[in-house]
C-alpha positions in Angstrom: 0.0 0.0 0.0 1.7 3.6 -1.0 1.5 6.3 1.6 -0.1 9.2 0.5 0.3 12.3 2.7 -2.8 14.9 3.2 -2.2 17.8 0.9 -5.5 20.2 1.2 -4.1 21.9 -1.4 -2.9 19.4 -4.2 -6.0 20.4 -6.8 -4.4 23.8 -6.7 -0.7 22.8 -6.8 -2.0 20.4 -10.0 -3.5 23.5 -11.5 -0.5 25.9 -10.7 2.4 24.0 -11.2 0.9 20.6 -13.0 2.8 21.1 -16.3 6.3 22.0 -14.7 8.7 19.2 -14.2 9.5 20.5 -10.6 5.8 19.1 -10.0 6.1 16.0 -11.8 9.4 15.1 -9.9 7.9 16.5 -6.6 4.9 14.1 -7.3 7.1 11.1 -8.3 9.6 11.9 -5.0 6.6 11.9 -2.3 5.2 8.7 -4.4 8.0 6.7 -3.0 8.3 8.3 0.2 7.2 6.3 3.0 5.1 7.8 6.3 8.3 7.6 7.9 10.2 9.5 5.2 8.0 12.1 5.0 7.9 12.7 8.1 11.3 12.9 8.7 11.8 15.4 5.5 8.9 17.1 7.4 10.9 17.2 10.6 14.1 19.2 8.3 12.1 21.6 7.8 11.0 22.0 11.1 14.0 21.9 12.6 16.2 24.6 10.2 13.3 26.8 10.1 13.4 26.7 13.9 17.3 27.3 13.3 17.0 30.1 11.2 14.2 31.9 13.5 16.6 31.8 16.5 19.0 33.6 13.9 16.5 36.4 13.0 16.1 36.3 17.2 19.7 37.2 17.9 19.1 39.9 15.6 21.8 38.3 12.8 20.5 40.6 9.2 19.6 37.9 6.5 22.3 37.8 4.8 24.7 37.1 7.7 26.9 34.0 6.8 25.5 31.6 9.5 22.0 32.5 8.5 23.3 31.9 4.7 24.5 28.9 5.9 21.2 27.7 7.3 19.2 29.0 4.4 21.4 26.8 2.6 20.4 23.8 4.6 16.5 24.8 3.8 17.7 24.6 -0.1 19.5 21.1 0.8 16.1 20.1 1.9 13.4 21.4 -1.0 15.6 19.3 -3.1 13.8 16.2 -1.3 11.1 17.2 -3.2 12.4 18.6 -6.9 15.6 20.2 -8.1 15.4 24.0 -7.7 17.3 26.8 -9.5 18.3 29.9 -7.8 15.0 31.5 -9.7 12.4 28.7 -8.5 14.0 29.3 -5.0 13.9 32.9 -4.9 9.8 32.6 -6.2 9.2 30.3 -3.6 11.0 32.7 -1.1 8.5 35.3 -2.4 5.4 33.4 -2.1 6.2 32.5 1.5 5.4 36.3 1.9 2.6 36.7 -0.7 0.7 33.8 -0.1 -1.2 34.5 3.6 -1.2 30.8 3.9 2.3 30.6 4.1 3.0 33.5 6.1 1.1 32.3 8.5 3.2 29.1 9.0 5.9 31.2 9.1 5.1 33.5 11.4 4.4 30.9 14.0 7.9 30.4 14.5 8.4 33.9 15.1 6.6 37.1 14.5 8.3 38.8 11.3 9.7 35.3 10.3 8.3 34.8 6.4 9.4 38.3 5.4 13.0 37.3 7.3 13.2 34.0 5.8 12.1 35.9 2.3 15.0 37.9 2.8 17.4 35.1 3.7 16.4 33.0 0.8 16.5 36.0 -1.9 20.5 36.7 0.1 21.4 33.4 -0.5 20.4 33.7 -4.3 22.4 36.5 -4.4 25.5 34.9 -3.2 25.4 32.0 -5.1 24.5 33.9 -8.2 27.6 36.3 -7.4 29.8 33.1 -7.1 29.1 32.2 -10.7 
């Protein structure tokens, strides 16, 4: 039996990103994820967004190395899911601001944490776009 995890918003992800082959590998990645896999991948995430919220907490800017560093961990781990470039990341980093469903799983973690983590994510493109 495959595990499929609860996604209240898959219809809309299908009619966003459907035709994009960052869905179709995200699709084909989770297919073969066990419960215990994803929620493990889901745990990642927890635990570097918790990382980087202590890092917007000590007051570090953005685009402080150490938070650049754990940004670069939260990149590490999207690719569980599909293989980003720098411009699906920053979009994504965007969204987490745009999108009020987002923020507000952000902003759990800290009050002002999706425009920080926006603003980490769009410093890390910058650096790695700077290094090529």
């Amino acid at each position: 039996m495959t595990f499929t995890p609860p996604n209240p918003y898959a219809d809309e992800a299908k009619q966003r990103w459907g035709h994009t082959d960052a869905y179709k590998q995200s699709q084909e990645r989770v297919s073969k994820m066990t419960k215990e896999q994803f929620e493990a991948v889901g745990a990642q995430a927890d635990a570097v967004t918790k990382q980087i919220a202590a890092a917007a907490e000590a007051g570090k800017a953005p685009s402080d190395p150490e938070v650049l560093a754990l940004v670069a961990k939260h990149y590490t781990w999207l690719r569980s899911f599909y293989e980003p470039n720098l411009e699906m990341y920053r979009a994504l980093a965007s969204m987490y601001v745009d999108d009020p469903r987002f923020a507000a799983n952000y902003e759990k973690y800290r009050p002002g944490m999706a425009v920080y983590l926006r603003d980490a994510m769009h410093a890390y493109c910058d650096a790695e776009e700077a290094k090529s």
